[in-house]
Structure formats: C-alpha cells, structure tokens
C-alpha positions as CSV (number, residue, x, y, z in Angstrom):
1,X,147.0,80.5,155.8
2,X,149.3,78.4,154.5
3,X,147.5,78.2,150.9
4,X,147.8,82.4,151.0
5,X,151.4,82.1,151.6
6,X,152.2,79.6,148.8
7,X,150.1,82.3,146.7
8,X,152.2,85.1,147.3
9,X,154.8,84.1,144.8
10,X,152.6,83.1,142.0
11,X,151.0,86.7,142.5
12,X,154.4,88.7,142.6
13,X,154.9,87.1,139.5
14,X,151.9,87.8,137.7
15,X,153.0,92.0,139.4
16,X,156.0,91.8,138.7
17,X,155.3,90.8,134.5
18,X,152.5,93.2,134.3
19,X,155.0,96.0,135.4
20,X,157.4,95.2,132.1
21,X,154.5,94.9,129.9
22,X,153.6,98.3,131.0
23,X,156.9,99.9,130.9
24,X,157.7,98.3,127.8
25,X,154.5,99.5,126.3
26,X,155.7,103.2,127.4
27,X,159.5,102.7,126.5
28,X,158.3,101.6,123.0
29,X,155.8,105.1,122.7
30,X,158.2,107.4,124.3
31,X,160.6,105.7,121.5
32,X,158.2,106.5,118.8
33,X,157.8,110.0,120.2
34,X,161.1,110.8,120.1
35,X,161.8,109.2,116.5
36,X,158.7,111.5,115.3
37,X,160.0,114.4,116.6
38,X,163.6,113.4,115.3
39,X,162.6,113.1,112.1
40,X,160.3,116.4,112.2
41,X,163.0,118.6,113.5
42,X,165.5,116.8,110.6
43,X,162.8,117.8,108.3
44,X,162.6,121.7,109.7
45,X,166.1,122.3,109.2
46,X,166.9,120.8,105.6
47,X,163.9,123.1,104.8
48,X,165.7,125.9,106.2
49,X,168.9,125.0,104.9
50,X,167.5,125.3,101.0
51,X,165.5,128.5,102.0
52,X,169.5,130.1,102.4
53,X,169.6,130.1,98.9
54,X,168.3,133.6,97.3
55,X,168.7,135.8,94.3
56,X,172.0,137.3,93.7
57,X,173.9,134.5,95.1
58,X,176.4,132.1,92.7
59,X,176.1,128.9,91.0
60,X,179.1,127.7,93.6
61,X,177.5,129.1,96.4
62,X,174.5,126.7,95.5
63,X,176.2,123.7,94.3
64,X,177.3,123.6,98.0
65,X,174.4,122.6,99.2
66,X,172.5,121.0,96.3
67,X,172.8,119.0,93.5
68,X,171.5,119.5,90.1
69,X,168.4,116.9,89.4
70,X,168.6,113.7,86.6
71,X,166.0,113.4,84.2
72,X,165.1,116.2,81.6
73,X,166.2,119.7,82.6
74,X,164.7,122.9,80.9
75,X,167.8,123.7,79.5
76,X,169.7,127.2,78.6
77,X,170.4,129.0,82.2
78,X,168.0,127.9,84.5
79,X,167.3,124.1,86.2
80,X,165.7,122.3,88.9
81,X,168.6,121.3,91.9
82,X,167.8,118.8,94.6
83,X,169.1,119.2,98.5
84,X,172.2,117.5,99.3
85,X,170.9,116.5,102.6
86,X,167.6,115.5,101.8
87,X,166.9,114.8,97.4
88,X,163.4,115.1,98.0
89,X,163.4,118.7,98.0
90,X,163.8,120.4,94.8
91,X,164.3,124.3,94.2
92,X,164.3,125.9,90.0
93,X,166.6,128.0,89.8
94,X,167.3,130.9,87.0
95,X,171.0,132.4,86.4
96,X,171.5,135.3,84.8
97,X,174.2,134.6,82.0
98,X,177.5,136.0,82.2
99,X,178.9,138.6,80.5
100,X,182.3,137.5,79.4
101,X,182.4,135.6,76.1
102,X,183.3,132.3,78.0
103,X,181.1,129.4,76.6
104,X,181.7,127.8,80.2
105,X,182.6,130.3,82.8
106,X,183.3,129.5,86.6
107,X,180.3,128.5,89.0
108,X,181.2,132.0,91.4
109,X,180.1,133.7,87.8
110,X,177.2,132.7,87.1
111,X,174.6,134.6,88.9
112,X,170.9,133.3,90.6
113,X,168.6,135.8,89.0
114,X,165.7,133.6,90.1
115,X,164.7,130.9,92.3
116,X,161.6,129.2,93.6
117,X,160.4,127.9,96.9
118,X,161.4,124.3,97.7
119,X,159.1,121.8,97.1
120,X,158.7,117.9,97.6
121,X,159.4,115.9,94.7
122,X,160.8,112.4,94.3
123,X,164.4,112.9,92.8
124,X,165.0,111.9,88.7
125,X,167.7,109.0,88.6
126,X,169.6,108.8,85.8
C-alpha cells in the first residue's frame, strides 16, 4: 500500500503534463485556424475592395484606393494600378481622354472607359 501511495504523485504528474501537451497541441491548431481564416477573410475583402472600381468612375476616385504599378507601363491613357491595401493585386485600367485642351488635366477628369478584373501579380519596384 504504501508503494501505491508514494506512486500517486509520480502519476499525477505524468496527468497532469500530458494534459498541457494536449491543450497546447489544440491552443496551437485552434491558433492556426484562426490565422487561416484571418488571412482568408483579409484576402476576401481587398478583393472586394478593387472590384468597387468600374467604368465611368474618375482617375481620383481610383487613385484612392490604388496605386499606379513601377516597371514599364503601356503608356498613352491606360495603365496597370496596384491595391493600396494589398500590391499584389493589379487591375488595367483605360481612361477615356479628356476633352479640354489641357496637356495635364485634373484626376476627377479623366474618365475609366475600361478596366479589367483584378488579378495576382508581384508588384514592379522601381
């Protein structure tokens, strides 16, 4: 009996630190989960956000939310613009050119006569 008894704490120890490796084990997935889902739902609304832009709205409505890309740009009234909130999404966008004579007339001018659906690209750094 009395080999039992000086046991019992040996085994309540061995419980006792299986119990926190399995709730670490299940802290740490639930953790993972939850970063997953995180980064899926950050993922779902930047992909939203650059689906707002459409045809007919301005250069300064778009410049809001994006940013034009670096690198080599197709030039005349169109380009390719990368999210704000996440660079790795890319839109083209075509303007229609303005009708006044100004060389460089305001962003709220220039229209979007054109624009594609965002796509995943690494960002141009210049």
């Amino acid at each position: 009996m009395a080999r039992v008894e000086a046991a019992i704490p040996g085994i309540r120890l061995i419980l006792a630190g299986t119990l926190c490796f399995l709730l670490g084990i299940s802290l740490t997935r639930t953790s993972e989960d939850e970063k997953r889902h995180d980064r899926k739902e950050w993922l779902a609304q930047s992909l939203e956000e650059a689906q707002t832009i459409k045809v007919g709205m301005s250069q300064a409505q778009l410049m809001k939310i994006f940013d034009l890309d670096g690198g080599l740009q197709p030039g005349g009234w169109s380009g390719r613009f990368s999210l704000r909130s996440c660079p790795f999404i890319m839109i083209n966008v075509q303007f229609r050119p303005p009708v006044s004579s100004n060389p460089s007339p305001p962003d709220d001018e220039v229209l979007i006569v054109k624009v594609s659906e965002p796509y995943l690209e690494s960002p141009a750094l210049d």
